[in-house]
The first five atom37 places (N, CA, C, CB, O) and aatype in JSON, in Angstrom:
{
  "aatype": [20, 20, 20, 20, 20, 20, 20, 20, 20, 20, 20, 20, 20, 20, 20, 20, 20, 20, 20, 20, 20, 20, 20, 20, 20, 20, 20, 20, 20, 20, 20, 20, 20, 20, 20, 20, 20, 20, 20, 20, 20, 20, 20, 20, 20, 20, 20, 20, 20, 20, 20, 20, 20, 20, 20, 20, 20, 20, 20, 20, 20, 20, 20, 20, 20, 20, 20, 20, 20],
  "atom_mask": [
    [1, 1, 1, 1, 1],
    [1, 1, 1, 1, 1],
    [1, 1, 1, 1, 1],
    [1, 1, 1, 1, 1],
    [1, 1, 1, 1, 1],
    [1, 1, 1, 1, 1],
    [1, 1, 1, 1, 1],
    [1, 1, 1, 1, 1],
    [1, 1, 1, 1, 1],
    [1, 1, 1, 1, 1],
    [1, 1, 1, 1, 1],
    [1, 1, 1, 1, 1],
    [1, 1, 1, 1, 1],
    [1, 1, 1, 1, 1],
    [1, 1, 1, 1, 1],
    [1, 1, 1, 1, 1],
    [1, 1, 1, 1, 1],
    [1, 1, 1, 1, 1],
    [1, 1, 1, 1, 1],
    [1, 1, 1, 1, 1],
    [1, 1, 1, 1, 1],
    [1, 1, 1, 1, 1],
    [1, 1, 1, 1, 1],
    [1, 1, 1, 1, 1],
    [1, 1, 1, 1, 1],
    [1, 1, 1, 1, 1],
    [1, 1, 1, 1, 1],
    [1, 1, 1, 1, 1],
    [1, 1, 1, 1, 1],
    [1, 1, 1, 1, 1],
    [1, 1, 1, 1, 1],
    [1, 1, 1, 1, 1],
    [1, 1, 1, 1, 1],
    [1, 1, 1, 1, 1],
    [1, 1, 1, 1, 1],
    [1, 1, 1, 1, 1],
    [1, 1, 1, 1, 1],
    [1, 1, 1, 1, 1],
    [1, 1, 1, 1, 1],
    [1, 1, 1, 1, 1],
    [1, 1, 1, 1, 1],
    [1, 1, 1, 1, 1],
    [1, 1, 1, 1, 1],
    [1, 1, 1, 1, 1],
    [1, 1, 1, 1, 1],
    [1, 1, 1, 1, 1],
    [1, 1, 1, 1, 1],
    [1, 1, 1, 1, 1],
    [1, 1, 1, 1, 1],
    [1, 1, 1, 1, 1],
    [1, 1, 1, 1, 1],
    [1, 1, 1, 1, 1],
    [1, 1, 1, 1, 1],
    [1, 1, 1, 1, 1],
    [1, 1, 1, 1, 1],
    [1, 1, 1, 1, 1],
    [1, 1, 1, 1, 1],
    [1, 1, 1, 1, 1],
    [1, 1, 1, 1, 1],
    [1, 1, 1, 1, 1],
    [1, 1, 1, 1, 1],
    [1, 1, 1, 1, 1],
    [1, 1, 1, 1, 1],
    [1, 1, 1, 1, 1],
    [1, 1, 1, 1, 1],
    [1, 1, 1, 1, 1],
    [1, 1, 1, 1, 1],
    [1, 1, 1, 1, 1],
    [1, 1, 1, 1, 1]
  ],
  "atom_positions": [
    [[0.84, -1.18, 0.0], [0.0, 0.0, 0.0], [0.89, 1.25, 0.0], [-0.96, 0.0, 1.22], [1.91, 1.2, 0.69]],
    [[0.61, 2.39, -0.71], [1.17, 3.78, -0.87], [0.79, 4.21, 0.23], [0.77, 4.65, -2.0], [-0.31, 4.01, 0.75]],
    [[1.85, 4.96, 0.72], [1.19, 6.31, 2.02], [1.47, 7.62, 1.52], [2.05, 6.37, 3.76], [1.47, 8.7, 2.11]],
    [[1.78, 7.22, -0.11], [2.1, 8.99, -0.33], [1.0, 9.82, -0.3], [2.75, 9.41, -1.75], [0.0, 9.46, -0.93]],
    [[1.0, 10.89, 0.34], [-0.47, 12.01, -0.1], [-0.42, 12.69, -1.08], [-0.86, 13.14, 0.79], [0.52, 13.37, -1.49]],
    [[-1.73, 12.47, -1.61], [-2.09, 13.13, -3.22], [-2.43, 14.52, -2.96], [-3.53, 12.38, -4.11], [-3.25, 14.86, -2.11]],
    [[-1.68, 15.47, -3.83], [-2.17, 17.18, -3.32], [-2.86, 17.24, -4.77], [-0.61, 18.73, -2.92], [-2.27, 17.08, -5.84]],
    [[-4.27, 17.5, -4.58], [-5.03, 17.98, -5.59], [-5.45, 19.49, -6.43], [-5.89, 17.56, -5.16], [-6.64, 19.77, -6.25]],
    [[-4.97, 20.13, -7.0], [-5.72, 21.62, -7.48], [-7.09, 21.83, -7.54], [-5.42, 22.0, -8.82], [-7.97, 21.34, -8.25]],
    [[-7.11, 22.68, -6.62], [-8.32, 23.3, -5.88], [-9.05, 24.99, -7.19], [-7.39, 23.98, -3.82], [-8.5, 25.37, -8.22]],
    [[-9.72, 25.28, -6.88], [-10.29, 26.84, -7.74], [-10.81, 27.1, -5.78], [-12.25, 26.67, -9.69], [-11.78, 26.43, -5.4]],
    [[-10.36, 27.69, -5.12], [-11.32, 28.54, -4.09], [-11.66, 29.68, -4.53], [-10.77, 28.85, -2.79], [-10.74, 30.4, -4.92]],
    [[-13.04, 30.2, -4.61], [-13.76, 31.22, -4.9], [-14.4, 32.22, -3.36], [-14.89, 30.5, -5.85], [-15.43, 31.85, -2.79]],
    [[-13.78, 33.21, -2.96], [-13.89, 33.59, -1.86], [-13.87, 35.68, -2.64], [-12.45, 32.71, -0.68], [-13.64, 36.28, -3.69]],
    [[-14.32, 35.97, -1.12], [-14.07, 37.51, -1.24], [-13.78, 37.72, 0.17], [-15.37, 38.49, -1.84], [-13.73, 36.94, 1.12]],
    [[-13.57, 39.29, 0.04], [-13.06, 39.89, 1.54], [-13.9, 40.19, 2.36], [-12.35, 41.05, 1.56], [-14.92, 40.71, 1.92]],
    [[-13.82, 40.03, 3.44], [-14.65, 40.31, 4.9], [-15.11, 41.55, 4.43], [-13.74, 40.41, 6.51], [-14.48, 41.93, 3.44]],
    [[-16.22, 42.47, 4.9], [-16.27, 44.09, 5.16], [-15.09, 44.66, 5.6], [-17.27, 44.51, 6.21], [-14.42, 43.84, 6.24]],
    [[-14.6, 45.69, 5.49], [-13.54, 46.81, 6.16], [-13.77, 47.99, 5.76], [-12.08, 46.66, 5.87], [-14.73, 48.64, 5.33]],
    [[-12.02, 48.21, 6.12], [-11.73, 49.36, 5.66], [-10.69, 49.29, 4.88], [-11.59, 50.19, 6.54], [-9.69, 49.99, 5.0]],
    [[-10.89, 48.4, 3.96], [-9.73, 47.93, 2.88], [-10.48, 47.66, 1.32], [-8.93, 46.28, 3.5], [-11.66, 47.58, 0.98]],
    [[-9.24, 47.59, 0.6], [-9.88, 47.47, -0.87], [-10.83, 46.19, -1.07], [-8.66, 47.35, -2.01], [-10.27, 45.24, -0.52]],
    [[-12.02, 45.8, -1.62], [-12.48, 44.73, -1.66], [-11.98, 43.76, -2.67], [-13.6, 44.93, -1.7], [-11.72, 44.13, -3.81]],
    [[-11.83, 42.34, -2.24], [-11.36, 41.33, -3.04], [-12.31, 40.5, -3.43], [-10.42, 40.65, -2.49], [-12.82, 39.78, -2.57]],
    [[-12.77, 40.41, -4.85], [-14.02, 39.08, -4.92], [-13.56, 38.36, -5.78], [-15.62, 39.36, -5.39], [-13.37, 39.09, -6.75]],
    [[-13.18, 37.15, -6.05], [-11.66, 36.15, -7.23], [-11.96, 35.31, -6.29], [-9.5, 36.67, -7.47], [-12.75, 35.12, -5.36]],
    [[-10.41, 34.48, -7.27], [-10.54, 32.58, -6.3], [-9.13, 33.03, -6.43], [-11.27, 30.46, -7.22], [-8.61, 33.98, -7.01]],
    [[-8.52, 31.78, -5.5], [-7.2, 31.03, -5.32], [-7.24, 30.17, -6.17], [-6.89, 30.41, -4.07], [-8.39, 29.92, -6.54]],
    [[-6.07, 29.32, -6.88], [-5.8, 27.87, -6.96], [-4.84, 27.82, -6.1], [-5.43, 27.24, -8.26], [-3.92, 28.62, -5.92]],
    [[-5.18, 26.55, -5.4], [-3.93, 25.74, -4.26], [-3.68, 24.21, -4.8], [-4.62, 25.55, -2.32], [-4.05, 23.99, -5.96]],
    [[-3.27, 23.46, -4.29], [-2.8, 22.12, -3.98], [-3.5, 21.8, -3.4], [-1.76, 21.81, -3.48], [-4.26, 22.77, -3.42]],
    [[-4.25, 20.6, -2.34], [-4.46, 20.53, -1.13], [-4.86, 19.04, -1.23], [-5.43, 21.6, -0.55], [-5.51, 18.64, -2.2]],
    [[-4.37, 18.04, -0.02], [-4.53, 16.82, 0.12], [-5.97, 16.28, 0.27], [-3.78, 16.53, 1.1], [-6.39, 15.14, 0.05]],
    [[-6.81, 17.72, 0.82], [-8.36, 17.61, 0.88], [-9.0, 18.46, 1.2], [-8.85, 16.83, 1.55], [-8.61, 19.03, 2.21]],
    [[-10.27, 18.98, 0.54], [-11.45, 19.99, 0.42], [-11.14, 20.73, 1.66], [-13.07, 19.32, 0.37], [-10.58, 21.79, 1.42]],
    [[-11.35, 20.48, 2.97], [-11.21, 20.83, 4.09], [-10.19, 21.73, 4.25], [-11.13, 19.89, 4.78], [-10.5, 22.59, 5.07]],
    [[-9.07, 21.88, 3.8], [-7.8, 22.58, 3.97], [-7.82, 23.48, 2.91], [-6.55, 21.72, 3.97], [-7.05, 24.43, 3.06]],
    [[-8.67, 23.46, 1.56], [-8.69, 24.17, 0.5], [-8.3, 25.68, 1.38], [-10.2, 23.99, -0.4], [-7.13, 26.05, 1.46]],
    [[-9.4, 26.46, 1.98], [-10.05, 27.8, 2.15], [-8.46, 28.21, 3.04], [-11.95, 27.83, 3.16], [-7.51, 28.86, 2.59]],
    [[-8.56, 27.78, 3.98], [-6.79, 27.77, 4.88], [-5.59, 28.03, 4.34], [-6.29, 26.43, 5.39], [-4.81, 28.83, 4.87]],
    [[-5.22, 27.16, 2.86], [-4.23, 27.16, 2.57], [-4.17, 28.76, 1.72], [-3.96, 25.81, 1.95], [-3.32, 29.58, 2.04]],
    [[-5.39, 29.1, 0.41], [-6.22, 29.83, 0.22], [-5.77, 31.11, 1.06], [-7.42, 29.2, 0.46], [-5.23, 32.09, 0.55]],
    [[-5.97, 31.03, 1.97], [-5.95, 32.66, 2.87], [-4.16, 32.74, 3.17], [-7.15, 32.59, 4.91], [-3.29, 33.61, 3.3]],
    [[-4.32, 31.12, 3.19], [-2.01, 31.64, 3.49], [-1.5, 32.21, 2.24], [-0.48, 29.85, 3.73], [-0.53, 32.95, 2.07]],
    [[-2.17, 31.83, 1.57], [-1.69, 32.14, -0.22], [-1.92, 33.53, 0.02], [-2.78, 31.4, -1.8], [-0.93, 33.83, 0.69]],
    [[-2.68, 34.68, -0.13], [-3.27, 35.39, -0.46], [-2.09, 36.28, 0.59], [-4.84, 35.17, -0.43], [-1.31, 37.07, 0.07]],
    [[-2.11, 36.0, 2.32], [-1.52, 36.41, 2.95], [-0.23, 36.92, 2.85], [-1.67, 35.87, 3.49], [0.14, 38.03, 3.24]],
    [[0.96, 35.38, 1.92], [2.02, 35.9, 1.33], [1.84, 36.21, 0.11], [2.99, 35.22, 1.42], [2.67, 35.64, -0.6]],
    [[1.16, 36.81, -0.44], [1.64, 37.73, -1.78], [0.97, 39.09, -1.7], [1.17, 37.01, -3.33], [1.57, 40.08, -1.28]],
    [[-0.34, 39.13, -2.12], [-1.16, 40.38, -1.97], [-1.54, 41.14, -1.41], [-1.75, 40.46, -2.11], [-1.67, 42.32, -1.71]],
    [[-1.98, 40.23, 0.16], [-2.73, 40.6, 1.18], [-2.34, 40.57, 2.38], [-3.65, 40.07, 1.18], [-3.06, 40.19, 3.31]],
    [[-0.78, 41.08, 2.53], [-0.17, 40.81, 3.56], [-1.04, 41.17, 4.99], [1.08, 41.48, 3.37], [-1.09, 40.51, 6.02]],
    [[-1.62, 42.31, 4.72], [-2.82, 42.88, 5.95], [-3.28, 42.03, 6.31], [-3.99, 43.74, 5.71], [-2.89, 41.9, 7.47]],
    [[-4.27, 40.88, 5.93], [-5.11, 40.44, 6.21], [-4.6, 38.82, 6.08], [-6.16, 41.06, 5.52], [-4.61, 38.13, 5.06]],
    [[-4.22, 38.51, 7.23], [-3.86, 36.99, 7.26], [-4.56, 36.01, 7.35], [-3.2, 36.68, 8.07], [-4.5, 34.92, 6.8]],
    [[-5.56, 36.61, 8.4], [-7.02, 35.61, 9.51], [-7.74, 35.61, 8.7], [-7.93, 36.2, 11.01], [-8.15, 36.47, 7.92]],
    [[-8.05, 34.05, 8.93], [-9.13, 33.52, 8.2], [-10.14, 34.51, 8.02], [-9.67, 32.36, 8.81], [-10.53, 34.78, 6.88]],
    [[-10.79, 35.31, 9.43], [-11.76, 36.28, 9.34], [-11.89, 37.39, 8.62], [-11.89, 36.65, 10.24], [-12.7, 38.32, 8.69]],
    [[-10.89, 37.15, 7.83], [-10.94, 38.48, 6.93], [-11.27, 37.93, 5.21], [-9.17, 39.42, 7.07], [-11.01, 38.57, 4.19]],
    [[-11.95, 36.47, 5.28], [-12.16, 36.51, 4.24], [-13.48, 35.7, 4.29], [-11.08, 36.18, 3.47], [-13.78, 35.12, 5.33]],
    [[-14.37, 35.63, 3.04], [-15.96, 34.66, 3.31], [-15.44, 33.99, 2.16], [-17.9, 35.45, 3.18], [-14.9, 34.63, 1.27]],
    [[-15.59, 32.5, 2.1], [-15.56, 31.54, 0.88], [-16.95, 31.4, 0.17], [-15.09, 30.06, 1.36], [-18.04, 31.21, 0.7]],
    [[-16.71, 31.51, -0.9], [-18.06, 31.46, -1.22], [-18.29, 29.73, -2.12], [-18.4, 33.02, -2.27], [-19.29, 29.01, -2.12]],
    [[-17.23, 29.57, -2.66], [-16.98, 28.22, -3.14], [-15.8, 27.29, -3.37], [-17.4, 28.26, -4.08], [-14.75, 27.87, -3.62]],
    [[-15.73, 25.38, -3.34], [-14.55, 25.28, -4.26], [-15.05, 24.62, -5.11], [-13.3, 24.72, -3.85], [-16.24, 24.32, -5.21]],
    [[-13.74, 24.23, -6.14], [-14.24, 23.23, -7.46], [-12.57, 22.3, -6.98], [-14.42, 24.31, -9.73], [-11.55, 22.53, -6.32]],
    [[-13.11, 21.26, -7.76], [-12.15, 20.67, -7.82], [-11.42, 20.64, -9.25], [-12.49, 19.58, -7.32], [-12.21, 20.28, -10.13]],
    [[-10.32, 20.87, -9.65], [-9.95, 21.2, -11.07], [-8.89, 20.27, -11.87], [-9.39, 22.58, -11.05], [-8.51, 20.49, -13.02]],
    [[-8.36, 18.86, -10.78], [-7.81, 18.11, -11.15], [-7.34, 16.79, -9.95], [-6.95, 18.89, -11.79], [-6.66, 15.83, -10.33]]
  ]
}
């Protein structure tokens, strides 16, 4: 039996909490071993590149995923 974990490409479709910041409404693509971790990994993504402000989960609403491969 394999124990390797399969990382799958995700589409997360999310926008930004309310603020006092520019609004974000787009998706991520991630990797992720499973649905559950999609939105998480998703907000770390976003955290290191664009959105350094806004790290916490709470600063963003998911609105969907797909699975894309």
């Amino acid at each position: 039996m394999d124990d390797e974990m399969v990382y799958r490409l995700y589409r997360c479709y999310m926008r930004s909490a309310p603020g006092m910041w520019a609004t974000y409404d787009g998706y991520v693509e991630v990797r992720s071993p499973d649905k559950g971790e999609v939105f998480e990994r998703a907000v770390r993504q976003l955290a290191r590149t664009s959105f350094s402000d806004r790290p916490g989960m709470d600063s963003w609403r998911l609105e969907r995923i797909e699975l894309l491969e």
